[in-house]
C-alpha positions in Angstrom: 209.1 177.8 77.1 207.2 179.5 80.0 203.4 179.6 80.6 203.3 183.3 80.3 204.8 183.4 76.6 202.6 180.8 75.4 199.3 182.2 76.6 199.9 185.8 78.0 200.0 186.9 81.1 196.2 186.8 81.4 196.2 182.9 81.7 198.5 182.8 85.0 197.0 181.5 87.8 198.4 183.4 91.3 199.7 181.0 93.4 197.7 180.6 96.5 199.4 181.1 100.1 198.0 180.6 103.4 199.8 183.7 105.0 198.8 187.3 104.7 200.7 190.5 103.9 197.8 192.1 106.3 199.0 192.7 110.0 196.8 194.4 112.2 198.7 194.6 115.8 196.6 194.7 118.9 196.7 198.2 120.5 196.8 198.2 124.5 194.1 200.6 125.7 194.2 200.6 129.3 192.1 200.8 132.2 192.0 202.9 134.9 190.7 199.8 136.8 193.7 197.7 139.3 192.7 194.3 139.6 191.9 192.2 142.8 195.4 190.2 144.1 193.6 187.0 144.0 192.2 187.4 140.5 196.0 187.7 139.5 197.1 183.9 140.5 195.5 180.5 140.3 196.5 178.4 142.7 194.9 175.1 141.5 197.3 173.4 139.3 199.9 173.7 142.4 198.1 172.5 145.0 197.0 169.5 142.6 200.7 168.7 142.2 201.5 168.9 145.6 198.7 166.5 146.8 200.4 163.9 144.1 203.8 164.7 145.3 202.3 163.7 148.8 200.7 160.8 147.8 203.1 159.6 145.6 205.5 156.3 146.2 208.9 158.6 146.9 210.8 159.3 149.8 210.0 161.8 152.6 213.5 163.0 151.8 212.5 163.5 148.4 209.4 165.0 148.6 209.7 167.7 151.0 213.2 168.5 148.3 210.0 169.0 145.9 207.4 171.0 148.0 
C-alpha cells in the first residue's frame, strides 16, 4: 500500500535534492577597455619549473630536451 493512499497526499514529504531547476547564465557585457600584454600572462609558475629543471639531478641532454 502506498503512503499517499493511506494518509493523502497532504502527508507526503518532497524529497529533498541538492540541485536546482534555477539557471541563471552569466551574460558577457564587455568593455571598451584592451588590456595591457603583460597583465595577459604570468610567467611565474614557468620560470619556477625551469630553475628545478636546472637544478635538478638529470642530464644536460635531458634538460635542455625539457627547456
Amino acid at each position: 500500500m502506498r503512503q499517499e493512499d493511506l494518509f493523502g497526499k497532504d502527508h507526503i514529504k518532497p524529497l529533498e535534492t541538492k540541485y536546482t531547476s534555477k539557471v541563471k547564465a552569466p551574460i558577457y557585457e564587455p568593455k571598451n577597455t584592451k588590456p595591457i600584454i603583460a597583465e595577459l600572462i604570468n610567467r611565474s609558475k614557468s620560470q619556477r619549473l625551469i630553475s628545478e629543471i636546472e637544478i635538478s639531478n638529470v642530464s644536460n641532454e635531458e634538460k635542455r630536451f625539457l627547456i
